[in-house]
C-alpha positions in Angstrom: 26.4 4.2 14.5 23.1 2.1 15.0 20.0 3.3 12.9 17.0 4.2 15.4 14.1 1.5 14.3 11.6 3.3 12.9 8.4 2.8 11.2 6.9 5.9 8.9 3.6 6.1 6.8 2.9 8.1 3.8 -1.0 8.7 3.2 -1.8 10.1 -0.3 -4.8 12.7 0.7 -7.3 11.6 -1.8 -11.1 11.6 -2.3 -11.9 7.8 -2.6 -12.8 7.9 -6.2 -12.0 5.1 -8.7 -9.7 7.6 -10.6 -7.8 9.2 -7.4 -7.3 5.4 -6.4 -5.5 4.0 -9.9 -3.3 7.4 -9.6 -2.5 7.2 -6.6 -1.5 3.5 -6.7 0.8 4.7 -10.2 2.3 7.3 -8.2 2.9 5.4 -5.6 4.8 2.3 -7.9 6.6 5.0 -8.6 7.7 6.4 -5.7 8.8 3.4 -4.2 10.7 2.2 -7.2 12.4 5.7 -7.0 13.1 5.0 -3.4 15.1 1.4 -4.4 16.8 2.3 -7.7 18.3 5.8 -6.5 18.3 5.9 -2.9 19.5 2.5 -1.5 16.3 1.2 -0.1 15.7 -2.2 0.3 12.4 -4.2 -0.5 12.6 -5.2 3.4 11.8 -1.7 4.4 8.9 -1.5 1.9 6.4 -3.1 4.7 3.0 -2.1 3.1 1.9 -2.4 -0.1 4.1 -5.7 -0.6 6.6 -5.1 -3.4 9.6 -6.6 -4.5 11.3 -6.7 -8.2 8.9 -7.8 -10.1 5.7 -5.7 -8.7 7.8 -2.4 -9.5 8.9 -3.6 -12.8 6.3 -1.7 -14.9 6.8 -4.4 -17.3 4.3 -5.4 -19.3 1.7 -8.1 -18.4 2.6 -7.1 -14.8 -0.1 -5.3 -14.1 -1.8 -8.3 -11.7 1.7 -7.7 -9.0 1.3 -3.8 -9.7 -0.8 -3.2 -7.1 -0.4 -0.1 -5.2 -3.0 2.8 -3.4 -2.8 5.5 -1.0 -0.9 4.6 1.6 2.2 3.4 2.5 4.4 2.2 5.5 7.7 1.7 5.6 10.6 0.9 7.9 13.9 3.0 8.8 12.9 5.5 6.2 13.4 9.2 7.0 10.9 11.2 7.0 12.7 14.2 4.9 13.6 11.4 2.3 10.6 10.8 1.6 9.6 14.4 1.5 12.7 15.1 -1.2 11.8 11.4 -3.1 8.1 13.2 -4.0 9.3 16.4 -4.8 11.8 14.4 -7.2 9.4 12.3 -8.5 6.2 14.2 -9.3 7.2 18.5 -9.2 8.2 17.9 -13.0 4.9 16.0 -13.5 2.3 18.8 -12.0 0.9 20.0 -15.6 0.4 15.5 -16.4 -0.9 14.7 -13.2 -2.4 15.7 -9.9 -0.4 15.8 -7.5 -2.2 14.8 -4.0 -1.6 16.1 -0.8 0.2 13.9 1.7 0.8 13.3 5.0 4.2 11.7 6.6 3.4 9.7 10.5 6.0 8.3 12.3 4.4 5.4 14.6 5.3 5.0 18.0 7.5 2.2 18.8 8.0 -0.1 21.8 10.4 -2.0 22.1 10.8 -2.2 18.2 7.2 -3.0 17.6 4.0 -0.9 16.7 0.5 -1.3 17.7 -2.0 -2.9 15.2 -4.2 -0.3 16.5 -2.3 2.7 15.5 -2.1 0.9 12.4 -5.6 0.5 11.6 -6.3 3.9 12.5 -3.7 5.2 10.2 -5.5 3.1 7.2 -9.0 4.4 8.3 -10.1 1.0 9.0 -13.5 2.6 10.2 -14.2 4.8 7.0 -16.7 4.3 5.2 -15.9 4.0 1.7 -18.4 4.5 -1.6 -16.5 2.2 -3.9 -17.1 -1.8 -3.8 -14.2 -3.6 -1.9 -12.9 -6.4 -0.8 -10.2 -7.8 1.9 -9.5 -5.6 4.7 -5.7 -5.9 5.6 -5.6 -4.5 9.3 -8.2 -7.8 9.9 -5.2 -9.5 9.4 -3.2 -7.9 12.1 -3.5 -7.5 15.4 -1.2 -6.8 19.0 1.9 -5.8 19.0 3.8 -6.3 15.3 7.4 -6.1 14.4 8.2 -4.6 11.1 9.1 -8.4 9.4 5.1 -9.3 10.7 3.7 -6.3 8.6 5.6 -7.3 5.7 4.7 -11.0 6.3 0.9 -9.9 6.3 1.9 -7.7 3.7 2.7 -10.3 1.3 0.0 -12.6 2.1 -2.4 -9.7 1.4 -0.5 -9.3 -2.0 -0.9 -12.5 -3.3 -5.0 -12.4 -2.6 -4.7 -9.2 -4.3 -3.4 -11.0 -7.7 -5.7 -13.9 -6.9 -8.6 -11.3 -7.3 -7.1 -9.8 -10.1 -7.2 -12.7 -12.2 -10.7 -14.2 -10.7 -12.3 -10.6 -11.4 -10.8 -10.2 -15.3 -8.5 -7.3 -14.2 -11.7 -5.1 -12.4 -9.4 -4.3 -9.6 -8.6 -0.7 -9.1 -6.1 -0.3 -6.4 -5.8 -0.2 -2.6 -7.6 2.9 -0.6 -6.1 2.2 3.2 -5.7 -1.7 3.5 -8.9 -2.4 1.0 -9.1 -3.9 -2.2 -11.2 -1.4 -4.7 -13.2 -2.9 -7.4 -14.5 -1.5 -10.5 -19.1 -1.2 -10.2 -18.3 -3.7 -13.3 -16.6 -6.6 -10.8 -19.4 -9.1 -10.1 -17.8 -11.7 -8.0 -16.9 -9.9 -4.5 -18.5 -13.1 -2.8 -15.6 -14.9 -4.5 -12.9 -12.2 -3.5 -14.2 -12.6 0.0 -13.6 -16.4 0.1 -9.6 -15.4 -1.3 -9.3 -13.0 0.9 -10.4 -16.0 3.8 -8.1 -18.6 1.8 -5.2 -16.3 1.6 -5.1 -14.8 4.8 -7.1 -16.7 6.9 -9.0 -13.3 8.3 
């Protein structure tokens, strides 16, 4: 029997804080490594953050490809897997960690493909944040996009995102939506700016 397409997003619940960022990008690592190594998922239907062996290694001196945030999209998915891969990963983990509320959207599809629109809304493109930032990954998208475009964007955003990490020593929080969040200590976001423009061409 033919899987349904489908395109779901996860959206950690979080104050944008420096600290709810970094956890949330840890828990979410984890989640999506718990997703591939015990449940079958593919990289291919991780569409948002990029990630791929290497960026869910944990490994050390990986910390410039370990870049993860608050929210997540991902392709033929279920929604009640997901619901059953948090309570997996983080129930045990309450008294460690807070555990943020979440919310599970499943996009409307036509003809396969989701608007960049819906998209954008679902990162809260028009928020405005209180932490510096840089890159803005719905820029990068726009029309109708099929779930191989997101992940193509998807890794173009990703490799700006290690670019910055390197250029800015390592002051690179996480991702809050589709933005890059910089530690007050970062003093080149004119230079991340210009990466973002080299990378993606946004």
């Amino acid at each position: 029997m033919e899987t349904k397409e489908s395109i779901t997003g996860l959206r950690f619940i979080a104050e944008p804080t420096q600290e709810n960022v970094a956890q949330c990008s840890e828990q979410s690592a984890k989640l999506l490594r718990t997703l591939v190594e015990r449940h079958n998922i593919t990289y291919n239907q991780i569409l948002y953050p990029y990630a791929d062996a290497l960026s869910l290694s944990g490994a050390a001196g990986t910390q410039s490809t370990r870049i993860f945030g608050t929210h997540i999209l991902l392709r033929n998915v279920p929604k009640e897997l997901i619901d059953n891969v948090m309570h997996e990963c983080f129930t045990e983990e309450k008294s460690q960690i807070p555990v943020f509320r979440r919310e599970i959207v499943e996009f409307p599809l036509t003809d396969g493909m989701v608007k960049s629109s819906d998209i954008a809304e679902f990162l809260g493109v028009k928020q405005e944040l209180p932490l510096p930032w840089a890159g803005e990954f719905a820029g990068m998208l726009g029309g109708w996009l099929p779930h191989w475009r997101i992940r193509e964007c998807a890794r173009f955003f990703a490799s700006f995102s290690e670019m910055s990490y390197r250029r800015a020593k390592g002051e690179i929080v996480g991702l809050y939506g589709g933005r890059l969040i910089l530690t007050p200590e970062c003093n080149c976001p004119d230079d991340l700016a210009a990466i973002f423009t080299q990378k993606t061409g946004a």
